[in-house]
KOLTORFI-789773 format. One record per residue: y negated, x, z of N, C-alpha, C, CB in turn. Coordinates in steps of 0.001 Angstrom, whole numbers, plus 500000, padded with zeros to 6 digits. Glycine has a CB too. Layout:
// KOLTORFI-789773
YXZYXZYXZYXZ...
//
This chain:
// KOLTORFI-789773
171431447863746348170317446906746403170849445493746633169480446960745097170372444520747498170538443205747136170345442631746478170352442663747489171491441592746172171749440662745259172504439506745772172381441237744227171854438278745185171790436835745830173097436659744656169992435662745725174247436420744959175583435813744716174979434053744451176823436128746305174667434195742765174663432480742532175518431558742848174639432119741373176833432249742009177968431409741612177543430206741246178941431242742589176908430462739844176634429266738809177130429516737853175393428904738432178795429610737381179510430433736334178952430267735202180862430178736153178264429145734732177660428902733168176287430015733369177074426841732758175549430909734418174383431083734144174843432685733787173253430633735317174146433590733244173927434781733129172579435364733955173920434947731755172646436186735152171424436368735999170952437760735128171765436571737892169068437331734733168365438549734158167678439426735122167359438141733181167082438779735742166661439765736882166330439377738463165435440367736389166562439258739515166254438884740558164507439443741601167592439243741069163708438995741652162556439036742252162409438114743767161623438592741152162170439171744732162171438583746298160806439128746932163623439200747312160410437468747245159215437642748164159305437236749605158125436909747633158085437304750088158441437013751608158857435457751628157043437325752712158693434550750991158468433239750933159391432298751033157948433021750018159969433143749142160931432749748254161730433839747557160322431959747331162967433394746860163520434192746116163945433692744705164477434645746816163339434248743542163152433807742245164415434176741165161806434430741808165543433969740814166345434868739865166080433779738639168187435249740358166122434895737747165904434855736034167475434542735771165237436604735126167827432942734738168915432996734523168934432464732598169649432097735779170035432327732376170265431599731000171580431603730879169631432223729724171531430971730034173113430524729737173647431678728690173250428773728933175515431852729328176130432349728577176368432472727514176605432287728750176853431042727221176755430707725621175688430030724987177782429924725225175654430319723748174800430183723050174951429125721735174558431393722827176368428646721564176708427482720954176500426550721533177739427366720620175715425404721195175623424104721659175999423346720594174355423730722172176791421926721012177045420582720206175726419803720002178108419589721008175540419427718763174309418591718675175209417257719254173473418467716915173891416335719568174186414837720523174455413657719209172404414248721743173726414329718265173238413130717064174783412946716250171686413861715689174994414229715549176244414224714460177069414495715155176338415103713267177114415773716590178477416339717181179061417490716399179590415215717218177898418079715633178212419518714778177763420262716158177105419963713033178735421396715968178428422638716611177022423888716185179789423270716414176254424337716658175620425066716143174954426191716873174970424401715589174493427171716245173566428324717226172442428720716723174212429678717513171759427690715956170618427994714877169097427396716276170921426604712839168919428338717124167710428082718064166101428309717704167963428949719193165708426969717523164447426610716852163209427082717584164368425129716681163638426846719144162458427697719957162866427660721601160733426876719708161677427510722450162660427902723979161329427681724789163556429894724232161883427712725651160881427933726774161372427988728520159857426687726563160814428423729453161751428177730578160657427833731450162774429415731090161857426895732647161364426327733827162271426732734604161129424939733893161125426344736269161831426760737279162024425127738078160973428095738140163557425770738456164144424918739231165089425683740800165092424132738091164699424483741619165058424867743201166475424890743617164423423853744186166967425524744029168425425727744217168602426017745750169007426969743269169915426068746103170171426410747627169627427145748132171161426765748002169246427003749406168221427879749960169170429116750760167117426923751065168290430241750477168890431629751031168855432244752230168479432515750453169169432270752993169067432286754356167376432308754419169940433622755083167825430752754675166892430052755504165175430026754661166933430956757117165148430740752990164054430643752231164309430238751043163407431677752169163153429013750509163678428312748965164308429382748129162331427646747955165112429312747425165469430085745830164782429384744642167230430018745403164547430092744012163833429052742831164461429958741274161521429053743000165402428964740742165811429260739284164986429531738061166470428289738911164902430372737522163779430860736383164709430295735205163347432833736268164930428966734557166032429159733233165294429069732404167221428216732903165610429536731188165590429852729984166090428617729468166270431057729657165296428097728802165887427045727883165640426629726461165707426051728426166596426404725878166156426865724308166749425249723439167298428766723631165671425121722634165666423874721409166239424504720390164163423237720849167669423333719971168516423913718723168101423217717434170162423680718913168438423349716515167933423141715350169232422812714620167080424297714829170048421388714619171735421063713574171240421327712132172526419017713592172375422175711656172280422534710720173229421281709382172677424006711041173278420407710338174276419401709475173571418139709664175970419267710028172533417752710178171903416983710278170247416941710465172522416598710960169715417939710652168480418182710674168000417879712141167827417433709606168881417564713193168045417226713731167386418197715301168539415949713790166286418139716215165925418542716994166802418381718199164889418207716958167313419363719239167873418777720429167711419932721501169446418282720203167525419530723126167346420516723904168862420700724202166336420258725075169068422403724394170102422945725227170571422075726679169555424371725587171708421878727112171966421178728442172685421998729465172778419933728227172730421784730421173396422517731230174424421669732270172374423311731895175281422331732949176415421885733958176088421215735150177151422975734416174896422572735363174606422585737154173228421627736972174188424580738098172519421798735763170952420669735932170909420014735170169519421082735869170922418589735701170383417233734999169591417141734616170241416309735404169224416257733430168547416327732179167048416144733063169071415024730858166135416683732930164867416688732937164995416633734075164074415878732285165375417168734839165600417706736523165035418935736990167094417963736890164299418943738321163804420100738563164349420660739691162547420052738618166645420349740198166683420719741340168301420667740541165969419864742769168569421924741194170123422060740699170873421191741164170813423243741013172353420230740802172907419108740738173656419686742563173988418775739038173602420704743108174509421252744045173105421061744916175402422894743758171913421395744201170493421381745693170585419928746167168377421686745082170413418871744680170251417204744990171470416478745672170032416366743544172746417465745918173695416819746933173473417345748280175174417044746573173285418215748511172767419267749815171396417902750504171756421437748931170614417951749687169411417285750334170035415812750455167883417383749361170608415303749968170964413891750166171727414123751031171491413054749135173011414937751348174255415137752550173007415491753886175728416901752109171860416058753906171177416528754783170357414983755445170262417787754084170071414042753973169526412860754633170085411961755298169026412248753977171963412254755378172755410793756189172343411163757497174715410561756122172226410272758040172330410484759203170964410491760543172968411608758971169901411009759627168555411163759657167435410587758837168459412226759565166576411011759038164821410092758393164737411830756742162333410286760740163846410780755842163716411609754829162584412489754912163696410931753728161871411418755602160787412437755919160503413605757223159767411614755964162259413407758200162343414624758833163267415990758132162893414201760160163776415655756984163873416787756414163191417263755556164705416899756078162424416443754792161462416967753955160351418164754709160702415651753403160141418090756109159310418958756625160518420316756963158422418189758005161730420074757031162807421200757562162716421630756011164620420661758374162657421520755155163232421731753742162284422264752879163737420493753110160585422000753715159184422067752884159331421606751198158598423803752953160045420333751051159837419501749997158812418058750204161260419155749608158103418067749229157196416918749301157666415595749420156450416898748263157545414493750409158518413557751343158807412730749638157536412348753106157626412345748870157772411536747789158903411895746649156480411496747228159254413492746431160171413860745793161706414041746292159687414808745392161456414165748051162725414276748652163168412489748363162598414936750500162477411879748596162143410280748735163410410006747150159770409725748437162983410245746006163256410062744829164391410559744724162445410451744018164452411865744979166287412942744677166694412082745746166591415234745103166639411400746960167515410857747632168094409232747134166905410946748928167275408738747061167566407562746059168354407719744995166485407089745500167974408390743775168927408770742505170200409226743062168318409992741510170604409901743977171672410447744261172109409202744892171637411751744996172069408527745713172479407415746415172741406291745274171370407011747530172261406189744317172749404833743558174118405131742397171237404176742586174144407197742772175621407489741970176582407272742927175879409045741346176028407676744546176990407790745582177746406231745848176169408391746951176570405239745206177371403496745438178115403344744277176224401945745514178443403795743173179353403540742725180512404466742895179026403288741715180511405309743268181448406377744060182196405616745398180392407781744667181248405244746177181842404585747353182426402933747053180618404600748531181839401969746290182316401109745614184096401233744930181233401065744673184258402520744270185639402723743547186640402905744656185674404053742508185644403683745571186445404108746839187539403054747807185290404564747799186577402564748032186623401071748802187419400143747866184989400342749078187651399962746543188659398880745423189895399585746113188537399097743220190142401005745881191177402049745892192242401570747928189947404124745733191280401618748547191858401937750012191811400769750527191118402963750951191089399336750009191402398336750812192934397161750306189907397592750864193169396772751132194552396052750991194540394538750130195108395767752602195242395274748938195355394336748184196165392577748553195957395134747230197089392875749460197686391087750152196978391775750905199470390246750636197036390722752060196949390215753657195297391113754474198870390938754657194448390950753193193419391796753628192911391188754437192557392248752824191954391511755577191605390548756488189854391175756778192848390532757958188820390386756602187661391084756437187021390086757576186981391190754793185739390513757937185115390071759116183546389776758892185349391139760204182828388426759164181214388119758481180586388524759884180727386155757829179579388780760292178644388998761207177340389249761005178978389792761807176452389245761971175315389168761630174529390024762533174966387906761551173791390562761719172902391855762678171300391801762207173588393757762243170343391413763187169187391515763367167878392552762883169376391475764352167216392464762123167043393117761506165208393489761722167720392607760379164681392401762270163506391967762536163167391291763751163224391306761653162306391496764343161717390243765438161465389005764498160044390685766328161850387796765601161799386705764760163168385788764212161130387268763680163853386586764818165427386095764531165354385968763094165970384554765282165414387075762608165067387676760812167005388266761239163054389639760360167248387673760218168913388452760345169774388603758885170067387332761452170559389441759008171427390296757614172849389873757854171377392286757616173102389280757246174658388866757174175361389922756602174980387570756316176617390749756855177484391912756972178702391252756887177331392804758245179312391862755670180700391642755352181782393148755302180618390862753842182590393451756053183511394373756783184761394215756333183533394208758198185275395352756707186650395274756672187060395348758025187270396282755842188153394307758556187922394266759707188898395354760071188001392950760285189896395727759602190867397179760200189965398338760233192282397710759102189006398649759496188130399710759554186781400020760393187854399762758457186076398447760250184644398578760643184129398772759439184245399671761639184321398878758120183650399383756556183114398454755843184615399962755531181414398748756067180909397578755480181077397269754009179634397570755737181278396360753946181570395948752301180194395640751564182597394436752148179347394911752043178440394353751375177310393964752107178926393420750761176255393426751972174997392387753210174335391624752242173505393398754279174068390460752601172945389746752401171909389342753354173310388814751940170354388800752813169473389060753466169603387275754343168091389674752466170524386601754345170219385315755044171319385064755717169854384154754209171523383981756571173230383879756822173486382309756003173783383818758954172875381509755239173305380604755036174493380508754099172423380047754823174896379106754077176172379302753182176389379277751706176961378441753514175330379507751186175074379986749861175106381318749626173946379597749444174277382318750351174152384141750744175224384436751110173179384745751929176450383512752028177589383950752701179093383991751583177723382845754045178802382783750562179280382616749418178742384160747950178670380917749185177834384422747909177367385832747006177979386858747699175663386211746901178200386963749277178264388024750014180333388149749768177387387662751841180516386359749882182323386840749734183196387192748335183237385525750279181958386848747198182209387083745902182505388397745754181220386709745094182109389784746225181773390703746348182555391206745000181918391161747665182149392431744100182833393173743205184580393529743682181885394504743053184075394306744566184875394823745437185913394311745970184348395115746193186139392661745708187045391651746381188097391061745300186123390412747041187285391324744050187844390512743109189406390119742857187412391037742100190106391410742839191690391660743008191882391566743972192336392723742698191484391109745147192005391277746003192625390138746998191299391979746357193539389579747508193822388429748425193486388734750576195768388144747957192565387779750029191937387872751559192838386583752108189914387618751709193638387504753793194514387059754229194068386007755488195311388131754449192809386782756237191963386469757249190748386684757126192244386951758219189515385530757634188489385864757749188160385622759337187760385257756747187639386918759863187157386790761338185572386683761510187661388090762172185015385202762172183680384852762278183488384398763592183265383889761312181873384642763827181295383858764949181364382075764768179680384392765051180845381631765966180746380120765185179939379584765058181258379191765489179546380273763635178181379713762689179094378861761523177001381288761805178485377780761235179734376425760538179131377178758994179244373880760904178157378017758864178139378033756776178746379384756867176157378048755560179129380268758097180201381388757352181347380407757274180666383002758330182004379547757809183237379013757585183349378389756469183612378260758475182110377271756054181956376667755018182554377570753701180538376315755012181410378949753828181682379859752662183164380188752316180994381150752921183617381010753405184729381258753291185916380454752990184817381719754081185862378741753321186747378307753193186496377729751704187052377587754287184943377753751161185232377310749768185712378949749124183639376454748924185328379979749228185886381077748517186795381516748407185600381804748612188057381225749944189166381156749788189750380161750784189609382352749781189904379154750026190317378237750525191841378188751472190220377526749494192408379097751104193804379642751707193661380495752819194622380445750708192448381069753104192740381700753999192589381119755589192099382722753692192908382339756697192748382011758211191591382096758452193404382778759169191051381088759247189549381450759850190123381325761292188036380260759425189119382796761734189608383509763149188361383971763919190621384913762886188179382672765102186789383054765728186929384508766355186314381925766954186072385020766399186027386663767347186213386602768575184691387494767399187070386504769339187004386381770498186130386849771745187845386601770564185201387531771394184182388419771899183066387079771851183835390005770838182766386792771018182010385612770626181665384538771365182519385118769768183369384368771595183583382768772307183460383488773881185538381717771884183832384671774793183782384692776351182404385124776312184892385723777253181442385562775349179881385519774965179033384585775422179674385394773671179915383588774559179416382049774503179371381634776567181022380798773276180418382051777103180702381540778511180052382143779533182014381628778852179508383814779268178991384522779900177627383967780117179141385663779412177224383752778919175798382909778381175860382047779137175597382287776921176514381011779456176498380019780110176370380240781721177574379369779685177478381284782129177019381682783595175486381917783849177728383023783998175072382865783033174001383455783089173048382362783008173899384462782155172882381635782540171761380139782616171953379238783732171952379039781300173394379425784733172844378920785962172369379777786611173593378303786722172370381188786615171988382251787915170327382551787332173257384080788007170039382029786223168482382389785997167091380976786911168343382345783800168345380320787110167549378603787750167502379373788764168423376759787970168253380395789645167876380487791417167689381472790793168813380337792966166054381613791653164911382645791229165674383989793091162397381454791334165431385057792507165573386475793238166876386982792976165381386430794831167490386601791517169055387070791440168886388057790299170303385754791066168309388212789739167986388955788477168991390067789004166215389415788120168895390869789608169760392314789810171375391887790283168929393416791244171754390502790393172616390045790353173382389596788899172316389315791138172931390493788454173414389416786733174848390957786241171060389272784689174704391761786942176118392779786099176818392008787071176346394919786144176911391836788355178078391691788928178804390516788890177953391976790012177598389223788287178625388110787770178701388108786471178325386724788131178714388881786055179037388956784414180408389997784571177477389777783260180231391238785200181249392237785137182866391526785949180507393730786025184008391623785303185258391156786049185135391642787400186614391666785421185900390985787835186096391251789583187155392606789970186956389635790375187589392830789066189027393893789447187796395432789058191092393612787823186564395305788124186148396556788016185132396746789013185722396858786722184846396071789966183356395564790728184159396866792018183034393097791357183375397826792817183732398418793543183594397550794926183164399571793340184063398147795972184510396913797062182928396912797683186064397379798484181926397037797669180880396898798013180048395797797041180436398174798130179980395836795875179756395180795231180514393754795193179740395869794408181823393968795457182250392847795746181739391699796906183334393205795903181767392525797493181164392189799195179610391035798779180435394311800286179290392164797912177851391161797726178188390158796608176306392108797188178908390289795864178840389095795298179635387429795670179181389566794157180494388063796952181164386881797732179961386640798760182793387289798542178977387320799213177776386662799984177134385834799296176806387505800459176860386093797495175914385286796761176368384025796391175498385908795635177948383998796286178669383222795647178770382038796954180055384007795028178666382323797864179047381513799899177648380478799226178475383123802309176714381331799403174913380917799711174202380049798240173763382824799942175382379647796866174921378865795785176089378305795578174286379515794600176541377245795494177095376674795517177697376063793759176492376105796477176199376125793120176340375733791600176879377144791188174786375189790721176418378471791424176716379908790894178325379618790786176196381360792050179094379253792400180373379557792769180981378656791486180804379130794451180425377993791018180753377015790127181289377710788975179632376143789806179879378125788255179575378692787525180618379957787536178297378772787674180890380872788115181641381580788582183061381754787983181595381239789681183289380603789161185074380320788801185383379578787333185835379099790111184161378860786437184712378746785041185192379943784254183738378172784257183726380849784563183634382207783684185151383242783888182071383185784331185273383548785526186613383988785854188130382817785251186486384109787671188016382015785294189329381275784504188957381159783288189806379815784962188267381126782769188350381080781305189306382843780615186358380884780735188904383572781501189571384683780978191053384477780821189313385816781805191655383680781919193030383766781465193427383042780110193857383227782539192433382286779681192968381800778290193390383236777353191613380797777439192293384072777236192672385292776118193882385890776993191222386641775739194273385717777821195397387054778569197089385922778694194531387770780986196612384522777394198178384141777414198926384835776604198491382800777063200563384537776698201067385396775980201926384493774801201856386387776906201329383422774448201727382911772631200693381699772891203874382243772047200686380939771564200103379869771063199893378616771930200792379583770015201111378189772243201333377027773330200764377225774705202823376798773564200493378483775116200536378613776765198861378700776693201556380248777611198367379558775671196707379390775417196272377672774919196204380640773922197162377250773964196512375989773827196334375033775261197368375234772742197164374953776108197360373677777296196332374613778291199416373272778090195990375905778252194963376744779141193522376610778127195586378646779409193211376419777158192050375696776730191749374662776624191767375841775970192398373734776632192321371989776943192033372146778172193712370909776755192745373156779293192481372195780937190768373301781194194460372653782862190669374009780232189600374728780664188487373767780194189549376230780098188694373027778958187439372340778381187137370904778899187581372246776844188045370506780075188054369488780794187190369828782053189415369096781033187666371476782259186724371336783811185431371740783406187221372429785239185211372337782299183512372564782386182969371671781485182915374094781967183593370782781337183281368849781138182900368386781893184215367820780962183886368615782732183361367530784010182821368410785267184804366457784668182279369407784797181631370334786074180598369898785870181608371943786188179311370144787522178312369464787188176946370176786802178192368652788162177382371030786026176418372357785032176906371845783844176821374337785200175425371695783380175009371492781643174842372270780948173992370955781239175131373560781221175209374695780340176563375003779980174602375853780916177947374347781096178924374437780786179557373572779981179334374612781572179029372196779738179062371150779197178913371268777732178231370417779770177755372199777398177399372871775894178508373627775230176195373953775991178688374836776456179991375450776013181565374572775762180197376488777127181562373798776180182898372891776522182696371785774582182522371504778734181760371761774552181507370965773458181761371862772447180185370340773398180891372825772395181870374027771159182804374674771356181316375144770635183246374729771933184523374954772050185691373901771682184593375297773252185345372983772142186243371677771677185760371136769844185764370138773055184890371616769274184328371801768198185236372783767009183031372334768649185761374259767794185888375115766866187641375458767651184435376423766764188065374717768672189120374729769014190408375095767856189104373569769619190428374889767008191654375719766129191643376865765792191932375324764988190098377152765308189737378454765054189835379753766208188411378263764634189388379149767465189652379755768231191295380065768301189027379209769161192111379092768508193559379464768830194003380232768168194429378619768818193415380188766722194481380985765380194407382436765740193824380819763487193559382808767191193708384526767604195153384033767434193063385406769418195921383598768542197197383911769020198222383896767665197612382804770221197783383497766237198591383636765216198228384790764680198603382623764354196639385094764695196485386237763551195818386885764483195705386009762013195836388045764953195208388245766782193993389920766255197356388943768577192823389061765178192469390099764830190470389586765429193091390437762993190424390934765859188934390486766248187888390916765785188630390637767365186473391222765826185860392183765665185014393593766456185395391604765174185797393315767528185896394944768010185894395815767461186719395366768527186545396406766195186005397332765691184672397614764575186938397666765379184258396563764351182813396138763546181656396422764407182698394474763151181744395890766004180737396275766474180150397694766860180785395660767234181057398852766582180593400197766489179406400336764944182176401239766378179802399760764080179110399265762841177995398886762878179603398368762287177735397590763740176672397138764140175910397764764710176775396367764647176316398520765289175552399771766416174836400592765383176798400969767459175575401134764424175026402233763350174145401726762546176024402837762447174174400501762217173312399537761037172061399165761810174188397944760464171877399560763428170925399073764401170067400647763984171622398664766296170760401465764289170328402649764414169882403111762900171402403485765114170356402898762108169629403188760776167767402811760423170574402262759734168126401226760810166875400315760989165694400955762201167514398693761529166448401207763323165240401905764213164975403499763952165629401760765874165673404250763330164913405680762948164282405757761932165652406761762790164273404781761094163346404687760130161983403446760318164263404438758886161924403178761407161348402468762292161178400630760719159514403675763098162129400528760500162330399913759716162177399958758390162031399315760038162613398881757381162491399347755798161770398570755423163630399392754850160667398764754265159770398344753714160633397454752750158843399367753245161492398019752113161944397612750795163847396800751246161902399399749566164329396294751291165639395268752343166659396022751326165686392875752304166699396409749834167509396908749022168047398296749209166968396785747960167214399491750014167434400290750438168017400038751413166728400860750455167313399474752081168008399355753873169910398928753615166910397428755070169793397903752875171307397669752566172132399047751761171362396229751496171525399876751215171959400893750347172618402061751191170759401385749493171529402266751891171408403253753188173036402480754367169198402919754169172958401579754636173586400863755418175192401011754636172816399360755561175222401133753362177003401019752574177271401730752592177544400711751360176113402869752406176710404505752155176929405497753583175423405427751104176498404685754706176356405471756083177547404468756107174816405503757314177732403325756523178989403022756888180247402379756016178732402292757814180272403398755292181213403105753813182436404478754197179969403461751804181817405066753261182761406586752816183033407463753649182185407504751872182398407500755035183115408772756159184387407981756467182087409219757904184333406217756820185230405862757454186629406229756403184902404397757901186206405818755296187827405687754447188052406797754593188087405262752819187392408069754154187961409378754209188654409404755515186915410519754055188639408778756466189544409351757774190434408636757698189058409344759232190848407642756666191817406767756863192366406958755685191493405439757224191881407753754880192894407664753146194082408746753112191730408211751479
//
């Protein structure tokens, strides 16, 4: 006859009952000594009982539902009342401690309320076991993260990811060797950026580098929180900043729109047809060609090879789109000549955030399958625990 293999070593199975539906087994516990909670006397003096059912792994492919037996002891050294406990179910729980990790491992990744219909659990209770399990899993991933990040020369990364229409945005604190979010706050100013560098998680720790965009209250923060450390613009940031700038002269000459990959994309990846057209567009605007040849020389600043040869190639770069006669390059030339050290200190500490923006991608994607969060405390919860603990495990 069949028989459903629990492997719940504390249970004793009484009888197993299978319907088309579901499958029901009768269990109780082996032993029958329990410790009272009050004095910590041992005893087996059982005052009365009763049993509930609780949901357990599902059996190919149909709920199981646990029949336990549960029995009220009676201390014989203290008088007092206490319920029996068990291994596998938490106290006043109606889902074995192995079902409430299953359904939470089933929710990374996905919406709660698309497994609650795969799972035929009610979305409000899947809703709840996923939460409770998630606020053990942050201090789990919290210890994790003290354990695997680098105590000297740690080097972490601030950014900011969008969260809302409205330029509504979440400030994100990383590890920048990993992509592993450390923490978020809901503002970027330099008060939120200051709570965000305090972090638990930081306390022991000496932060060697901080890598930022150039927003002046992440620097502020960071340089009052650690005043010792490197501040290291992202270099992604700053040829951002220049691309941006191309792109605001080619939007003034109206019929170029389908022209915007090929002066944005380098010239060495452009196939020779594409090329073709963009030396016709470049002949026939004269401000573009402009525009153009900043965006193409500015690249050789990132492709020097030490400190000195990038510094005298960003001075002669912030001279010509000074004195070029585009005011969008003029903007760029001003911040840049603004955050000019920060920028250089790549060539000392040559760390970027390239690997954060796979992060950003996932923290995008969290926010749009749940077509956003009602509540910003989850959303950040959801966001530590999706991009927390897979990464270290591949790196511990």
């Amino acid at each position: 006859m069949f028989s459903i293999p629990l492997e719940l070593p504390e249970f004793e199975v009484i009888k197993q009952i299978f319907h088309k539906d579901r499958y029901l087994v009768h269990v109780e516990k082996k032993t029958i000594e329990e410790r009272c909670p009050y004095c910590g006397f041992v005893t087996t003096s059982i005052h009365d009982g009763w049993t509930k059912m609780v949901r357990d792994m599902p059996v190919f492919n149909k709920p199981l539902y646990l029949i336990v037996k549960v029995n009220r002891y009676y201390c014989d050294n203290c008088d007092e009342l206490f319920t029996q406990t068990f291994e596998s179910i938490g106290h006043k729980k109606r889902q074995t401690n192995r079902y409430r990790e299953y359904l939470y491992e089933r929710c990374i990744g996905t919406t709660i309320q698309d497994v609650s219909k795969k799972e035929k659990i009610a979305y409000s209770t899947l809703e709840r076991i996923f939460y409770s399990v998630a606020e053990e899993k942050e201090i789990e991933h919290k210890k994790h993260l003290e354990n695997h990040l680098e105590n000297d020369g740690l080097v972490i990364s601030l950014d900011e990811v969008s969260v809302k229409k409205g330029h509504q945005y979440e400030t994100v604190l990383m590890d920048t060797c990993s992509g592993s979010v450390i923490g978020m706050e809901p503002t970027r100013s330099k008060n939120s950026t200051k709570v965000l560098l305090n972090n638990e998680v930081l306390t022991d720790k000496t932060v060697h580098t901080v890598v930022i965009d150039m927003w002046e209250p992440f620097q502020k923060a960071a340089l009052t929180v650690y005043p010792s450390a490197c501040i290291v613009v992202d270099k992604y940031h700053v040829v951002q900043k220049v691309n941006q700038a191309l792109d605001e002269v080619r939007k003034k000459i109206p019929g170029l729109k389908k022209s915007r990959f090929k002066l944005l994309k380098g010239m060495e990846k452009l196939k020779d047809d594409e090329i073709e057209q963009l030396n016709c567009i470049l002949e026939e605007y004269p401000e573009l060609y402009d525009a153009y040849f900043l965006k193409e020389t500015f690249r050789d600043f990132y492709r020097a090879s030490n400190y000195d040869i990038a510094h005298d190639l960003l001075e002669e770069w912030i001279d010509l789109a000074r004195n070029s006669p585009l005011p969008p390059f003029h903007q760029v030339a001003k911040t840049l000549e603004k955050w000019k050290a920060q920028i250089l200190q790549y060539f000392l500490t040559p760390y970027t955030n390239n690997r954060i923006e796979g992060t950003n991608h996932k923290i995008k994607n969290i926010k749009r399958r749940s077509f956003g969060y009602r509540n910003p405390e989850r959303f950040r919860l959801r966001v530590f625990l999706e991009c927390t603990g897979t990464i270290y495990d591949q790196i511990a």
